[in-house]
C-alpha positions in Angstrom: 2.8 27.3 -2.3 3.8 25.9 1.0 4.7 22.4 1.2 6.1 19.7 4.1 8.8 17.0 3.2 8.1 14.2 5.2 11.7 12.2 5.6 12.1 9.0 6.9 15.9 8.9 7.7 15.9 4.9 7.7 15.0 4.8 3.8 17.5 2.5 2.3 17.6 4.0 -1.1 18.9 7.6 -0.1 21.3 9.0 1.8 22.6 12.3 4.0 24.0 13.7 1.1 21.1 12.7 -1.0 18.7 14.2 1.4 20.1 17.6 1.4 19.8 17.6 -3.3 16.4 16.9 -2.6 16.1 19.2 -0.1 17.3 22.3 -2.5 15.7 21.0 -5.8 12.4 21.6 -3.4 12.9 24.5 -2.5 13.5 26.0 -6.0 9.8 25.5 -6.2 7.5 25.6 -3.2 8.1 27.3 0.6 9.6 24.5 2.2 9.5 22.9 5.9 11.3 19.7 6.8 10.3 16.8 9.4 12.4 13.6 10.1 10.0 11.0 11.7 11.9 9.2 14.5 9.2 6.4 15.3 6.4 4.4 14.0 3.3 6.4 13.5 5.3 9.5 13.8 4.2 10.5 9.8 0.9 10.1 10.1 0.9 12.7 12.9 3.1 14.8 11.3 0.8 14.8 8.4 -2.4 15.4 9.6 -0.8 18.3 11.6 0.5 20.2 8.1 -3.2 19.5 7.0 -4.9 21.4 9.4 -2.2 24.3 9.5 -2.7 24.8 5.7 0.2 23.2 3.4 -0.7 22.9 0.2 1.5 19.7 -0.4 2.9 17.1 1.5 6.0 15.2 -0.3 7.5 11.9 1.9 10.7 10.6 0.8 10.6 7.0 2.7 9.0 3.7 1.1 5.6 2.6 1.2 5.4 2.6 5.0 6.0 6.3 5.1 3.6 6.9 2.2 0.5 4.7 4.2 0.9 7.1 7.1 1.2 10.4 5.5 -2.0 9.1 3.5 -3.8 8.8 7.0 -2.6 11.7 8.3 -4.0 13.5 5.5 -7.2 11.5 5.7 -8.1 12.1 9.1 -7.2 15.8 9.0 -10.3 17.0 11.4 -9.9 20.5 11.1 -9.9 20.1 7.4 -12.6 17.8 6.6 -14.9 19.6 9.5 -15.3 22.1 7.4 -15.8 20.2 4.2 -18.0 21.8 1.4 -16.8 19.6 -1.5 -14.7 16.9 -2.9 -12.4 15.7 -0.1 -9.4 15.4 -2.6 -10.0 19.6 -3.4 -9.8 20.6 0.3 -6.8 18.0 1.0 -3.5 18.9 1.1 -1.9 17.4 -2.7 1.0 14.3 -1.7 3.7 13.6 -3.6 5.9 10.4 -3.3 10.0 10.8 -3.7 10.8 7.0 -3.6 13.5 5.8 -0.6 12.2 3.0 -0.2 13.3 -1.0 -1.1 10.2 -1.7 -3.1 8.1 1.8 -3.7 4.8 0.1 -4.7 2.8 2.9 -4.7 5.4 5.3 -6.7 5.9 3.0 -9.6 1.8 2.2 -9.3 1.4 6.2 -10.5 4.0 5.5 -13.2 7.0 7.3 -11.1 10.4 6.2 -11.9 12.2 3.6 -9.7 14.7 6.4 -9.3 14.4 9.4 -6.6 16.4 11.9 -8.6 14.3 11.2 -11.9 11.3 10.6 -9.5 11.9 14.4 -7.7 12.0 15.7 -11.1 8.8 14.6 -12.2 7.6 15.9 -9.0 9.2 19.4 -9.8 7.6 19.3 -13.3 4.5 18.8 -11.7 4.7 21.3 -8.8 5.2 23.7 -11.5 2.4 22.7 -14.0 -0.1 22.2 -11.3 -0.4 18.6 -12.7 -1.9 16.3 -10.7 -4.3 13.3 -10.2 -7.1 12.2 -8.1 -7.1 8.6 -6.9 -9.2 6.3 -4.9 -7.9 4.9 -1.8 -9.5 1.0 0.3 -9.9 1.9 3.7 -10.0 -1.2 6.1 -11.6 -0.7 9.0 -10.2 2.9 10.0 -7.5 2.6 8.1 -6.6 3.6 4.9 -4.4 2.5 2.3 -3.0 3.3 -1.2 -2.0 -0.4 -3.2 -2.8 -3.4 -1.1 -3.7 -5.2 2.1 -4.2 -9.2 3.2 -5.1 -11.7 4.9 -3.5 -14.9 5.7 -1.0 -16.5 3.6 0.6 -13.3 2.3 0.2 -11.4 5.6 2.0 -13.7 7.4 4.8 -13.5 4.7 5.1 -9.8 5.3 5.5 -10.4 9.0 8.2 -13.5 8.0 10.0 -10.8 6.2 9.7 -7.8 9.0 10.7 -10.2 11.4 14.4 -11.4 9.0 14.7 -7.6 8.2 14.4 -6.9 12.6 17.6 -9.5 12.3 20.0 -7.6 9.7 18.8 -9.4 6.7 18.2 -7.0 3.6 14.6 -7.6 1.9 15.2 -9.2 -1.4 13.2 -11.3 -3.6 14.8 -14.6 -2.1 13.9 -13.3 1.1 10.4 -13.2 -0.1 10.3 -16.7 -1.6 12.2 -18.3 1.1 9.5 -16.8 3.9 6.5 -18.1 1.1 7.8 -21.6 1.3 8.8 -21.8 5.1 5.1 -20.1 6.1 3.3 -23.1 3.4 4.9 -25.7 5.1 4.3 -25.2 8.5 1.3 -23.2 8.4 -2.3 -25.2 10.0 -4.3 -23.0 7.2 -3.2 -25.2 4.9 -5.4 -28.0 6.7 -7.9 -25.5 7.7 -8.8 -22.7 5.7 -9.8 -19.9 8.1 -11.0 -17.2 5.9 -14.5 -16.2 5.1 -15.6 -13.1 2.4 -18.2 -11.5 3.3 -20.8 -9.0 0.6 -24.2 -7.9 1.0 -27.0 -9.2 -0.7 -24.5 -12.2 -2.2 -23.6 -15.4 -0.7 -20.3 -15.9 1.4 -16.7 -17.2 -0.3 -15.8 -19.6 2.2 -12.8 -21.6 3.4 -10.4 -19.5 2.0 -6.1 -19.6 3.0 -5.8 -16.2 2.1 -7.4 -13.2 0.8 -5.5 -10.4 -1.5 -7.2 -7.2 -1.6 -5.9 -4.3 -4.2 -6.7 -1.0 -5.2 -4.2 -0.9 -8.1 -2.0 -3.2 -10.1 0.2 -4.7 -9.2 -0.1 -6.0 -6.1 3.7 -5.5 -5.5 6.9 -6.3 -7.6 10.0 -8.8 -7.1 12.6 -6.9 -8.7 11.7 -5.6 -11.8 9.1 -8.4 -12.1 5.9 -6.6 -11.3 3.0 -9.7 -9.7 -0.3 -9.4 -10.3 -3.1 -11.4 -9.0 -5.6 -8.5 -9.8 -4.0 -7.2 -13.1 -7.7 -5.1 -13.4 -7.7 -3.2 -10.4 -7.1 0.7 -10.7 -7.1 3.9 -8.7 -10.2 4.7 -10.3 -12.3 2.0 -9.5 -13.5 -0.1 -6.5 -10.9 -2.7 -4.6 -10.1 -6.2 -6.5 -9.6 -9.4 -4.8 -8.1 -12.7 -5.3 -8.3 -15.3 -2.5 -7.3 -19.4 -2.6 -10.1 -22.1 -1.3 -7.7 -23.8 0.5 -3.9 -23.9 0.1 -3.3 -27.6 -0.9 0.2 -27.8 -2.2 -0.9 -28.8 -6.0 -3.2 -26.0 -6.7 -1.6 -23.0 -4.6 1.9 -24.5 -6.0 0.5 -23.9 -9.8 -0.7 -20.5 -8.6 2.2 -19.2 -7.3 3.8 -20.4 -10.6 0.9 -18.1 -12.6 2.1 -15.5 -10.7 5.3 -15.2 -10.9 5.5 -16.3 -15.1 1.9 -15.1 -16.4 0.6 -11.6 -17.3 -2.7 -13.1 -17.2 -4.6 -12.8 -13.5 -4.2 -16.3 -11.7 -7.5 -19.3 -12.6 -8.3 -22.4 -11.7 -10.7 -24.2 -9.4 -9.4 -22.8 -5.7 -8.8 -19.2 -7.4 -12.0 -16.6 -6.0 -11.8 -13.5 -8.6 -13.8 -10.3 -7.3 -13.7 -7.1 -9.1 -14.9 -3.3 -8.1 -16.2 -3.9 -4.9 -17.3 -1.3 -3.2 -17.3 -3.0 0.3 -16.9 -6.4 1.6 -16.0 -7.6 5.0 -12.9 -10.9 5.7 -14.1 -12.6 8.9 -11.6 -15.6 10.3 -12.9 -18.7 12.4 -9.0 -17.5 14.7 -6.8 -14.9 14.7 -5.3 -14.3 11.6 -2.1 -11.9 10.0 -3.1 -8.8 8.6 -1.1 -6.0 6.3 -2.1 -2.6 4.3 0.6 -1.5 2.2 3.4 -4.4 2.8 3.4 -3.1 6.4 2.2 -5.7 9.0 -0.1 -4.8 11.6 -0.7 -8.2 13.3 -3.5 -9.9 13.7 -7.0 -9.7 13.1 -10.9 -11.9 12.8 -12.6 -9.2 11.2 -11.8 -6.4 9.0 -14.3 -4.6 7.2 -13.2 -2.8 3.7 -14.4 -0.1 1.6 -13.3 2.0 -1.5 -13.1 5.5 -0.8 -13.4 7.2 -4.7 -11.9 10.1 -5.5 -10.2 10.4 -2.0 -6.6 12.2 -2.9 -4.5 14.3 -5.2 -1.6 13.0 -5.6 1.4 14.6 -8.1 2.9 12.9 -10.5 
């Protein structure tokens, strides 16, 4: 079995020495080629190369940002899915995730532990056993991605956050809360809701402050605390979304409150619910932030998103 590890060198959970264990323990079990990435974009490319030169597995050690592009490297593969015959997840190369990263959304979404070495040893067991599992994947615009993406409120929070981390500051779940509250307060959505939703055949969710799309729960974690607007979204089913009419400081107050204390997905009167959708499309009256995967990607007035089913294997 040939495989690539995908290593981002900048993951803050691992180290040199680290690096090299994983390295080893890989290569007890698969024929084994290693790529550093040394700029953004630079794993996607990497993966979609090992795709159409035949690996049979792709492992990134990195956090969720090194995961989204190794996902649509893999996805856009064109000398793989040319010739597809069946099931894109059966002529796909197989990705497994080694968590380096701060949060690793997507790892502890499969049930991975939090912990690379325990994490690369579920990996092994798997590489072994043949053990894997096929998952769906949202795909916004021409872009996929594997946990989440947004619109609004908690885009611009990610690009808060990217923007303190750019300055030396370590991502935490202060950091987080501090960029929530400083965003509210100043923000003109609050007086203006920009968002629309979009479906076919059913009338439009209007004047919304933000829009959270998921493909799994949760939608991401604070600490050990895992938050869940959409606590019914899976891999196997079609994207869930919570949006806010509005964002008066009452109501979204109370909500961020449900969040952060309840199990329960997030109600009340400016809370939109929308389970397994297939496609919808987020449409914005001005330019508004936009993130897949806790990676910000600036801004957008339309994005149009879809569930791919059945779109990867992935071990764990």
């Amino acid at each position: 079995m040939r495989a690539l590890l995908l290593v981002n060198p900048k993951a803050t959970t691992t180290s040199e020495r680290s690096r090299d264990v994983l390295v080893r323990a890989l290569r007890s079990a698969v024929e084994l080629s290693v790529e550093y990435t040394t700029r953004r974009g630079h794993a996607a490319t990497l993966a979609r190369a090992a795709a159409e030169s035949g690996v049979d597995v792709v492992v990134t050690l990195g956090g969720d940002g090194t995961v989204n592009e190794a996902v649509n490297g893999l996805m856009t593969a064109e000398a793989v899915l040319s010739g597809l015959t069946g099931p894109r997840a059966s002529v796909l190369p197989a990705l497994a995730v080694v968590p380096g990263g701060s949060t690793n959304v997507f790892a502890r979404a499969l049930g991975l532990p939090r912990d690379w070495v325990e994490g690369t040893s579920v990996i092994l067991d798997g590489l072994r056993d043949g053990r894997h599992r096929v998952i769906g994947l949202g795909r916004a615009d021409d872009r996929y991605f594997t946990f989440a993406a947004g619109m609004g409120l908690d885009a611009a929070v990610v690009r808060r956050v990217e923007q303190a981390r750019l300055r030396g500051r370590t991502s935490t779940p202060g950091l987080y809360f501090r960029s929530i509250v400083g965003h509210f307060l100043n923000g003109e959505d609050r007086k203006s809701p920009p968002l629309t939703i979009e479906r076919p055949g059913e009338p439009p969710e209007a004047e919304l402050g933000t829009v959270i799309i998921q493909n799994t729960a949760p939608w991401t974690y604070l600490g050990d605390r895992p938050i869940n607007p959409s606590p019914g979204a899976s891999f196997d089913r079609g994207l869930d979304v919570m949006a806010l009419r509005g964002l008066a400081v009452t109501s979204t107050s109370r909500t961020m409150a449900q969040l952060a204390l309840r199990k329960a997905e997030p109600h009340g009167k400016q809370v939109v619910h929308l389970h397994d959708q297939d496609e919808f499309t987020v449409v914005a009256t001005r330019p508004q932030a936009f993130q897949l995967d806790g990676d910000y990607l600036g801004e957008r007035q339309k994005v149009h998103f879809v569930s791919v089913p059945e779109a990867l294997r992935v071990i764990c």
